[in-house]
DRENVO-232412 format. One record per atom (N, C-alpha, C): residue number from 1; atom name; x, y, z. Coordinates in steps of 0.2 Angstrom, whole numbers, plus 2048, in hexadecimal, padded with zeros to 3 digits. Atoms other than C-alpha are relative to their C-alpha. Example, Ala and Ser with C-alpha at 12.3 -4.5 7.8 and 13.67 -1.06 7.14 Angstrom:
% residues 2
<paro n="1" atom="N" X="804" Y="7FA" Z="800"/>
<paro n="1" atom="CA" X="83E" Y="7EA" Z="827"/>
<paro n="1" atom="C" X="804" Y="806" Z="800"/>
<paro n="2" atom="N" X="7FC" Y="7FA" Z="7FF"/>
<paro n="2" atom="CA" X="844" Y="7FB" Z="824"/>
<paro n="2" atom="C" X="7FC" Y="805" Z="803"/>
END
This chain:
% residues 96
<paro n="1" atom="N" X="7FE" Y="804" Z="806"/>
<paro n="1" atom="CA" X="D1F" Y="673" Z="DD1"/>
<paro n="1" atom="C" X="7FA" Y="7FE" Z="7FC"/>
<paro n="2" atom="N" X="806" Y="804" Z="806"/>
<paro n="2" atom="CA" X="D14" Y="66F" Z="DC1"/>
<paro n="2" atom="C" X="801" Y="7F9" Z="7FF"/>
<paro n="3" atom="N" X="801" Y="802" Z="805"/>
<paro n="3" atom="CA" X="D11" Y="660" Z="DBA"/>
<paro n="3" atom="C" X="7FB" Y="7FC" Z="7F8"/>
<paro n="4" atom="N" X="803" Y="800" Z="806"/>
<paro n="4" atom="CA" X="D0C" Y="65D" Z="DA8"/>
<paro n="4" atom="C" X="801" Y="7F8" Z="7FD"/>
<paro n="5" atom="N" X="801" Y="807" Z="803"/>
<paro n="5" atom="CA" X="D06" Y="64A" Z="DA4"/>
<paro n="5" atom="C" X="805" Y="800" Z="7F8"/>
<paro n="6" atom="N" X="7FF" Y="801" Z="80A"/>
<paro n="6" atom="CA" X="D0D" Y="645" Z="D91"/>
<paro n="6" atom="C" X="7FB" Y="7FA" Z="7FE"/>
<paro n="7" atom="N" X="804" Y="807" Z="803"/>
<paro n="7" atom="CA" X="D03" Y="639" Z="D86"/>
<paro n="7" atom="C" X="7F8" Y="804" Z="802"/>
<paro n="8" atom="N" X="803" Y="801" Z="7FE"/>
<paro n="8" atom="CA" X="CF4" Y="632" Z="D8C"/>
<paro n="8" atom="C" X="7FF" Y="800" Z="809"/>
<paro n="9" atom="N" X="7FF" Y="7FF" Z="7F7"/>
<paro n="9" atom="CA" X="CF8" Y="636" Z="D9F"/>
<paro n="9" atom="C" X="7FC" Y="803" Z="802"/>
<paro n="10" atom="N" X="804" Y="7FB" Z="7FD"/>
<paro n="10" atom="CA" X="CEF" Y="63C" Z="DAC"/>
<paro n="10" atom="C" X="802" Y="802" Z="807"/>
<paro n="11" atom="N" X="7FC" Y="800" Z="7FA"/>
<paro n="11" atom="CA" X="CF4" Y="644" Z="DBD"/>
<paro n="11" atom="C" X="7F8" Y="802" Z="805"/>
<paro n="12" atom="N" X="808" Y="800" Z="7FE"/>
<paro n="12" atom="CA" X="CE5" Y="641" Z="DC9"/>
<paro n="12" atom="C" X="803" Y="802" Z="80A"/>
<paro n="13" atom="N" X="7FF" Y="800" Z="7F8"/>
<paro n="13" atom="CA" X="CE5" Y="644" Z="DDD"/>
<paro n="13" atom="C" X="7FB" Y="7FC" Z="804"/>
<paro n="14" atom="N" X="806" Y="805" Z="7FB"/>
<paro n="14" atom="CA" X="CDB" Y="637" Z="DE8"/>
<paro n="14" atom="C" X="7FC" Y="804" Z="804"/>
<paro n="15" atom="N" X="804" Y="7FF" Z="7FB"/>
<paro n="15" atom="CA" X="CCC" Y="63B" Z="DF0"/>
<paro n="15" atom="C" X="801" Y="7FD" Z="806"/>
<paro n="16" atom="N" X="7FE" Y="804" Z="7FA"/>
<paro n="16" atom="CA" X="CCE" Y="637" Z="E05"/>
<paro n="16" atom="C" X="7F7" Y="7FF" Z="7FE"/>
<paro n="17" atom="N" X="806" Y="803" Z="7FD"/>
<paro n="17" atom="CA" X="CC0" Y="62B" Z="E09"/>
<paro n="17" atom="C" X="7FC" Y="800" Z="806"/>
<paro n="18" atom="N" X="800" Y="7FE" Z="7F7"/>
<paro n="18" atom="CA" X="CB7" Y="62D" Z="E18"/>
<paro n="18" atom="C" X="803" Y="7F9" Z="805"/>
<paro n="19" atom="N" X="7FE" Y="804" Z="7FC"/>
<paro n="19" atom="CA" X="CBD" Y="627" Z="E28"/>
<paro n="19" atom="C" X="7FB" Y="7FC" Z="806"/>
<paro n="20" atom="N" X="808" Y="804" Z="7FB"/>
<paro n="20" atom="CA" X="CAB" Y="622" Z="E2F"/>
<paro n="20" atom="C" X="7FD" Y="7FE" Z="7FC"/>
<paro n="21" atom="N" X="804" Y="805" Z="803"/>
<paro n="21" atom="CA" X="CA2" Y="614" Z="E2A"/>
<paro n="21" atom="C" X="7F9" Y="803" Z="801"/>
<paro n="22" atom="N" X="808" Y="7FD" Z="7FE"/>
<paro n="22" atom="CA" X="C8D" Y="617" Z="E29"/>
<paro n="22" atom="C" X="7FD" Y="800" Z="806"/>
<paro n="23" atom="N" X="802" Y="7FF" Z="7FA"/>
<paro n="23" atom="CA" X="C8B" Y="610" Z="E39"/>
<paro n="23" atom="C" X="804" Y="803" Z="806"/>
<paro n="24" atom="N" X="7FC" Y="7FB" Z="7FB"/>
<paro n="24" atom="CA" X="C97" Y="61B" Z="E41"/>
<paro n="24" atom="C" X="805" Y="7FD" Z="803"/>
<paro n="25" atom="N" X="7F7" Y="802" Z="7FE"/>
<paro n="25" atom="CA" X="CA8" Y="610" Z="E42"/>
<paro n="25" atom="C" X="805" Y="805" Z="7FD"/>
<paro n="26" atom="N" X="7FC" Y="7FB" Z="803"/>
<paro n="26" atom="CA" X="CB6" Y="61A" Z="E40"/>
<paro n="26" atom="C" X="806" Y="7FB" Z="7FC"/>
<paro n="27" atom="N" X="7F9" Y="803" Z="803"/>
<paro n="27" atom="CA" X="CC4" Y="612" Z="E34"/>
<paro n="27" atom="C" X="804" Y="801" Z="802"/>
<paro n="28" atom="N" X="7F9" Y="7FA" Z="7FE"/>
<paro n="28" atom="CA" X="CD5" Y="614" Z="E3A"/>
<paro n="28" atom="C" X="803" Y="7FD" Z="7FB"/>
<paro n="29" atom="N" X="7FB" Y="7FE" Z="804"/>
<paro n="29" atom="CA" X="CE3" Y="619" Z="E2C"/>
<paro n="29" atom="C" X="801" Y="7FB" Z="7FE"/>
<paro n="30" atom="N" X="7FC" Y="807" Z="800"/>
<paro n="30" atom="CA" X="CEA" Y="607" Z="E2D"/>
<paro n="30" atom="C" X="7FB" Y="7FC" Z="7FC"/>
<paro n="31" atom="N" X="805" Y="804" Z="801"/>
<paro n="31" atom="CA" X="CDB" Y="5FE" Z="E28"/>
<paro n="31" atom="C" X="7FD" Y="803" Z="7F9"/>
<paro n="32" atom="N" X="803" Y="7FE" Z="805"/>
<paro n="32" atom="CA" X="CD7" Y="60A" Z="E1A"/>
<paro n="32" atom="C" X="805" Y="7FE" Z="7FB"/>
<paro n="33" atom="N" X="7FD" Y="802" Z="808"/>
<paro n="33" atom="CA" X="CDA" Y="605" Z="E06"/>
<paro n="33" atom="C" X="803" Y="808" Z="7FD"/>
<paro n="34" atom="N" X="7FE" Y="7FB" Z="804"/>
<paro n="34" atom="CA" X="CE1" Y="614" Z="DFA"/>
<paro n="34" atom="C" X="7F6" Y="801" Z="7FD"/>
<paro n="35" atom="N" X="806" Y="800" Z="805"/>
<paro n="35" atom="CA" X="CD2" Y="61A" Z="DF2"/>
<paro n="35" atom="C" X="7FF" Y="800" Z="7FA"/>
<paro n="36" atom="N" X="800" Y="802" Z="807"/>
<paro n="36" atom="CA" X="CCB" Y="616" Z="DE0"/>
<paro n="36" atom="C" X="7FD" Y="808" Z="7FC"/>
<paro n="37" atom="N" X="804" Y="7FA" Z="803"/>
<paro n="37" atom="CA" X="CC5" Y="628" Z="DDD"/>
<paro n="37" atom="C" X="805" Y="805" Z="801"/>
<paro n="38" atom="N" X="7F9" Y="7FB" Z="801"/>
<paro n="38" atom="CA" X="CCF" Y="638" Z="DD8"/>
<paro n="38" atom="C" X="7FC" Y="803" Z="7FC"/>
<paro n="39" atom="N" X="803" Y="7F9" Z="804"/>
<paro n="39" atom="CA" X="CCC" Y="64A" Z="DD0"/>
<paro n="39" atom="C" X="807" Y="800" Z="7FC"/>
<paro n="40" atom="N" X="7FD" Y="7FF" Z="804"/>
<paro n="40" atom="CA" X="CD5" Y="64C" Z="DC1"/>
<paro n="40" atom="C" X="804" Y="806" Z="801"/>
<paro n="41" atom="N" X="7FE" Y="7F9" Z="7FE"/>
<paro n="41" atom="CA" X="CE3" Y="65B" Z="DC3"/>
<paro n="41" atom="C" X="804" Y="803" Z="7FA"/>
<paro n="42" atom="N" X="7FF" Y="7FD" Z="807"/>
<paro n="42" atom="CA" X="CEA" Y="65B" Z="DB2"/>
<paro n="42" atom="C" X="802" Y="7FA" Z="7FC"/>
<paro n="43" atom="N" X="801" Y="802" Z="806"/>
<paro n="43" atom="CA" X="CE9" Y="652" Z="DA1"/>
<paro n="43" atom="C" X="807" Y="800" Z="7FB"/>
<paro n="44" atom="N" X="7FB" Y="802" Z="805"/>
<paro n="44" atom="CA" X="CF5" Y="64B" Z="D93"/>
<paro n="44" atom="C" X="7FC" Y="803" Z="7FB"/>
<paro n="45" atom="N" X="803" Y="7FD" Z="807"/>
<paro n="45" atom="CA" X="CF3" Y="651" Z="D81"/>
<paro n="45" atom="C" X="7FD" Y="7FB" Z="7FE"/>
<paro n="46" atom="N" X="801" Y="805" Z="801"/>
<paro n="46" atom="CA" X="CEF" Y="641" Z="D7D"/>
<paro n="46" atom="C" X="804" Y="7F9" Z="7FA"/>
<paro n="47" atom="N" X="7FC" Y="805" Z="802"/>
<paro n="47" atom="CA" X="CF3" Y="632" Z="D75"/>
<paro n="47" atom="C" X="801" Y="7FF" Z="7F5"/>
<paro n="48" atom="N" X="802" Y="7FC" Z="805"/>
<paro n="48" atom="CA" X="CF8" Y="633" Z="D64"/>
<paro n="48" atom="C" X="801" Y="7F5" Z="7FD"/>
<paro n="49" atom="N" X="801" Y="805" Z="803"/>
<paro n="49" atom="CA" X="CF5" Y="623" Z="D58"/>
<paro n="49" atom="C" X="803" Y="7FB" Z="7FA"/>
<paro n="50" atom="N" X="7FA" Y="803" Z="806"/>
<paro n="50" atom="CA" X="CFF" Y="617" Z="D4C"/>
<paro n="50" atom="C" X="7FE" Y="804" Z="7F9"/>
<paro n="51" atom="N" X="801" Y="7FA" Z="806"/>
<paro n="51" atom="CA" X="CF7" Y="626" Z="D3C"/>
<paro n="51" atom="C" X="803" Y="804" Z="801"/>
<paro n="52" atom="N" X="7FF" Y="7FB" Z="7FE"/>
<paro n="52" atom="CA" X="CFF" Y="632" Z="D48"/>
<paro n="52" atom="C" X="7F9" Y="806" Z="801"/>
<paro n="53" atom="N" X="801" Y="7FB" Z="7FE"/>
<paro n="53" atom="CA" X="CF1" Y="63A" Z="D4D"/>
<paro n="53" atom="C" X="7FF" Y="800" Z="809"/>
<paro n="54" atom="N" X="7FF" Y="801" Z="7FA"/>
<paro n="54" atom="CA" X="CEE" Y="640" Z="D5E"/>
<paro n="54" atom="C" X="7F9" Y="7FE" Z="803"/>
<paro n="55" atom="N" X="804" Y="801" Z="7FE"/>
<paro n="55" atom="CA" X="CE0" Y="63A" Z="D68"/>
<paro n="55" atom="C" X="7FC" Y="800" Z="805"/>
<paro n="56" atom="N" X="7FF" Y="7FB" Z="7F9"/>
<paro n="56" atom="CA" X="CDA" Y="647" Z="D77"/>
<paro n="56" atom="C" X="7FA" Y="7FD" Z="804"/>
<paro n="57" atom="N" X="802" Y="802" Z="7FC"/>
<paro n="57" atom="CA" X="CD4" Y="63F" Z="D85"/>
<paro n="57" atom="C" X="7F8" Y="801" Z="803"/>
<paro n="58" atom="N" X="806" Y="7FD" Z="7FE"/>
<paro n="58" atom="CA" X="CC2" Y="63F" Z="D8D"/>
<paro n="58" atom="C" X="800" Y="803" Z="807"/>
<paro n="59" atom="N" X="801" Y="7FE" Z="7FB"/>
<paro n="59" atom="CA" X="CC6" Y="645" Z="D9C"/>
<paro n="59" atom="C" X="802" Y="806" Z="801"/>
<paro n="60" atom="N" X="7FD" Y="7FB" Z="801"/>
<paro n="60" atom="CA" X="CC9" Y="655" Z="DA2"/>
<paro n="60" atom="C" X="802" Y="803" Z="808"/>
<paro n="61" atom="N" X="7FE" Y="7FF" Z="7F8"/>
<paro n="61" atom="CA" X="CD3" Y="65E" Z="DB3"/>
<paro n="61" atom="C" X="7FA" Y="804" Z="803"/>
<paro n="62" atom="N" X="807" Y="7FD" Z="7FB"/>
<paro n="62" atom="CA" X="CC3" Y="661" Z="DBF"/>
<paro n="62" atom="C" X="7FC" Y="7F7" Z="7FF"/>
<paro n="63" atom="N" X="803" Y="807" Z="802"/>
<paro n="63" atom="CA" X="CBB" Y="64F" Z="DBA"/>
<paro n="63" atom="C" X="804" Y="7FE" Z="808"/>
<paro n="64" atom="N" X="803" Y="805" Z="7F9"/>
<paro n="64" atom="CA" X="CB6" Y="643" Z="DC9"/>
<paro n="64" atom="C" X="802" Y="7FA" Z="7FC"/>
<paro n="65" atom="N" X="7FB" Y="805" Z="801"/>
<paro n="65" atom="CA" X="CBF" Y="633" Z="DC5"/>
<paro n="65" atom="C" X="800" Y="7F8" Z="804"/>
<paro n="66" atom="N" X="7FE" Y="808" Z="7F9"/>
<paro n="66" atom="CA" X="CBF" Y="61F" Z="DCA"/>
<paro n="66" atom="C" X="805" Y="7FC" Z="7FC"/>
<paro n="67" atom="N" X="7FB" Y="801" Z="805"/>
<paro n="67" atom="CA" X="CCE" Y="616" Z="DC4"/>
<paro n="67" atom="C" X="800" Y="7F9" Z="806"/>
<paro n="68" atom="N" X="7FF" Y="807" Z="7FF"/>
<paro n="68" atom="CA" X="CD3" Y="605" Z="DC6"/>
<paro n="68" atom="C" X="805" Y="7FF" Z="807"/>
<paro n="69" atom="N" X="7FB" Y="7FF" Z="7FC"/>
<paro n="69" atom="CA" X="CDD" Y="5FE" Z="DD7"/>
<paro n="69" atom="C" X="808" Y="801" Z="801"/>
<paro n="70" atom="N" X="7F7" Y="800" Z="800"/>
<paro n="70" atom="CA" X="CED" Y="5FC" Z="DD4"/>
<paro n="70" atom="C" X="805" Y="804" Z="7F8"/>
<paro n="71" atom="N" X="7FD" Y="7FB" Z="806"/>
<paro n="71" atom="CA" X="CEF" Y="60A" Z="DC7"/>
<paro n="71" atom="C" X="804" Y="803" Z="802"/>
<paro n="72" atom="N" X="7FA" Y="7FB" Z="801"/>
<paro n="72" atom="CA" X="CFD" Y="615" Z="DC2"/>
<paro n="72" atom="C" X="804" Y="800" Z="805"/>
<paro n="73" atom="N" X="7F8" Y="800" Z="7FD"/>
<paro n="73" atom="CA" X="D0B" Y="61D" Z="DCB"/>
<paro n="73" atom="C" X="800" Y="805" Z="804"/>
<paro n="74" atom="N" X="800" Y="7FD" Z="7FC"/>
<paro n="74" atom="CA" X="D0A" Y="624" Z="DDC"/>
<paro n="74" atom="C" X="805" Y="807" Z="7FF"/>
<paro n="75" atom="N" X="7FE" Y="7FB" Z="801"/>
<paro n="75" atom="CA" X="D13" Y="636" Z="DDC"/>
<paro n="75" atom="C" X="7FE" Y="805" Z="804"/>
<paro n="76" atom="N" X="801" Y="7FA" Z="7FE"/>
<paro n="76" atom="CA" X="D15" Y="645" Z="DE8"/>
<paro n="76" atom="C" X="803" Y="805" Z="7FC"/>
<paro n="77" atom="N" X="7FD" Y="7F8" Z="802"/>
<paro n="77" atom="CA" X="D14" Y="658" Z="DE1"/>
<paro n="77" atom="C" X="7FF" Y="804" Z="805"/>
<paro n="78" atom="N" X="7FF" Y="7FC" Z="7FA"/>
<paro n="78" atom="CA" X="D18" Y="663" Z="DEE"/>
<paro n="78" atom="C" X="7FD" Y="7FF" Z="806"/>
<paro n="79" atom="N" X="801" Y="804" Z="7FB"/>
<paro n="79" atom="CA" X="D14" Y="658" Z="DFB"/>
<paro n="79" atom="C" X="7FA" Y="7FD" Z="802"/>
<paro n="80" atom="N" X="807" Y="806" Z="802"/>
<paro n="80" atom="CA" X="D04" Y="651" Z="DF6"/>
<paro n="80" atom="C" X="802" Y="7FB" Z="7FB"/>
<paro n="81" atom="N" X="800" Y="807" Z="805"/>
<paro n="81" atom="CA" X="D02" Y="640" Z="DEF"/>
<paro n="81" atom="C" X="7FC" Y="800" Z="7FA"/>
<paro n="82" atom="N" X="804" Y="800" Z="806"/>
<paro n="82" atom="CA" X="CFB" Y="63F" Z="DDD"/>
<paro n="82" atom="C" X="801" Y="7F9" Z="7FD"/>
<paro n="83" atom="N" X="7FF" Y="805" Z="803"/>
<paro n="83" atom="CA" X="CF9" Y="631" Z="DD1"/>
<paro n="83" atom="C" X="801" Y="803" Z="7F8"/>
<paro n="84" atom="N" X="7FF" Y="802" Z="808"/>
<paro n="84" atom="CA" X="CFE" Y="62F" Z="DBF"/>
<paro n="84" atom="C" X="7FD" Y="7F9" Z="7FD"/>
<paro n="85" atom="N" X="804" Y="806" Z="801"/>
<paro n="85" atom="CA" X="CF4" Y="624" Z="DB7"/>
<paro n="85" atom="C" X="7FF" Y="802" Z="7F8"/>
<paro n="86" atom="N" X="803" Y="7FF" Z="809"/>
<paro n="86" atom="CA" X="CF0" Y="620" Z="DA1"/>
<paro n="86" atom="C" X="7F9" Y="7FF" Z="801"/>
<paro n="87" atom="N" X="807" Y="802" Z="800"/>
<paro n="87" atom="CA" X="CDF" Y="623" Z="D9B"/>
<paro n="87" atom="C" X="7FC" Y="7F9" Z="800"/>
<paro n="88" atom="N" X="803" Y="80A" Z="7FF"/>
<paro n="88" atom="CA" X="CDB" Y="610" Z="D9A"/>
<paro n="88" atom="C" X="7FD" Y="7FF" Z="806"/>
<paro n="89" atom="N" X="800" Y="803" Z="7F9"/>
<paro n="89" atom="CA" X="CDD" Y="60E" Z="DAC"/>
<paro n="89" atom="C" X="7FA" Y="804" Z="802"/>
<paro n="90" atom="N" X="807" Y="7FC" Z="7FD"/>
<paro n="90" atom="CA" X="CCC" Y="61A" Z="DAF"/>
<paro n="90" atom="C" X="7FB" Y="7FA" Z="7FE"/>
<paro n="91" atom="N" X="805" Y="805" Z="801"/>
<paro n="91" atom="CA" X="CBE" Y="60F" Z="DB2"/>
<paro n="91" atom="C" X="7FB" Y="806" Z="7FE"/>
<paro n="92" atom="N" X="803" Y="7FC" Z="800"/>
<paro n="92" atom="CA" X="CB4" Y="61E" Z="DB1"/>
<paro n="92" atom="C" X="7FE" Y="806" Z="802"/>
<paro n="93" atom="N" X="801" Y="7F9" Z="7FE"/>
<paro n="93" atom="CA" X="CAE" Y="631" Z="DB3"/>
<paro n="93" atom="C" X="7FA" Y="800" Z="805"/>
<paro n="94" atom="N" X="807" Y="7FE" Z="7FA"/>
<paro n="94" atom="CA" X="CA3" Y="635" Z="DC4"/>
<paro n="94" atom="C" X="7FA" Y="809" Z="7FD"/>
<paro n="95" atom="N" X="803" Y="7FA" Z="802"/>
<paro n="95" atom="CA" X="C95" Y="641" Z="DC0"/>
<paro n="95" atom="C" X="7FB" Y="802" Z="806"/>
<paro n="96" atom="N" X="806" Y="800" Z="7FC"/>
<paro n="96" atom="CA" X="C88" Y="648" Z="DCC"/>
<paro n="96" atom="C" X="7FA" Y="800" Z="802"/>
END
């Protein structure tokens, strides 16, 4: 299955966090949060503006990504979990 964001939408896949701390505790599943980090997998055209025009997003799919906690809108595509989220909600682009 595809899917194609509309608008200013973005369709991101969470990064897994690791499950061992520095000092070498291991997390179990229960006690771990969602992550705030994601790789962008595909793009809106963008957002268009009360002149009508359109306004193409800065982000683009391959982009390293931190977004806010309790953004967007959980979603499985063929039985991975993805998120939908608007560009607003990006705190910012990871580089490295």
């Amino acid at each position: 299955m595809k899917v194609k964001p509309l608008q200013d939408r973005i369709l991101i896949k969470r990064v897994d966090e690791e499950s061992k701390t520095k000092g070498g505790i291991i997390i179990p599943d229960s006690a771990k949060e969602k992550p705030q980090e994601g790789l962008v997998v595909a793009v809106g055209p963008g957002k268009v503006t009360d002149t009508g025009t359109r306004v193409t997003p800065e982000v683009k799919a391959g982009d390293r990504i931190l977004f806010g906690k309790y953004s967007g809108t959980d979603i499985k595509v063929d039985g991975v979990e993805h998120l939908i989220l608007r560009e607003d909600d990006i705190l910012a682009i990871l580089t490295k």
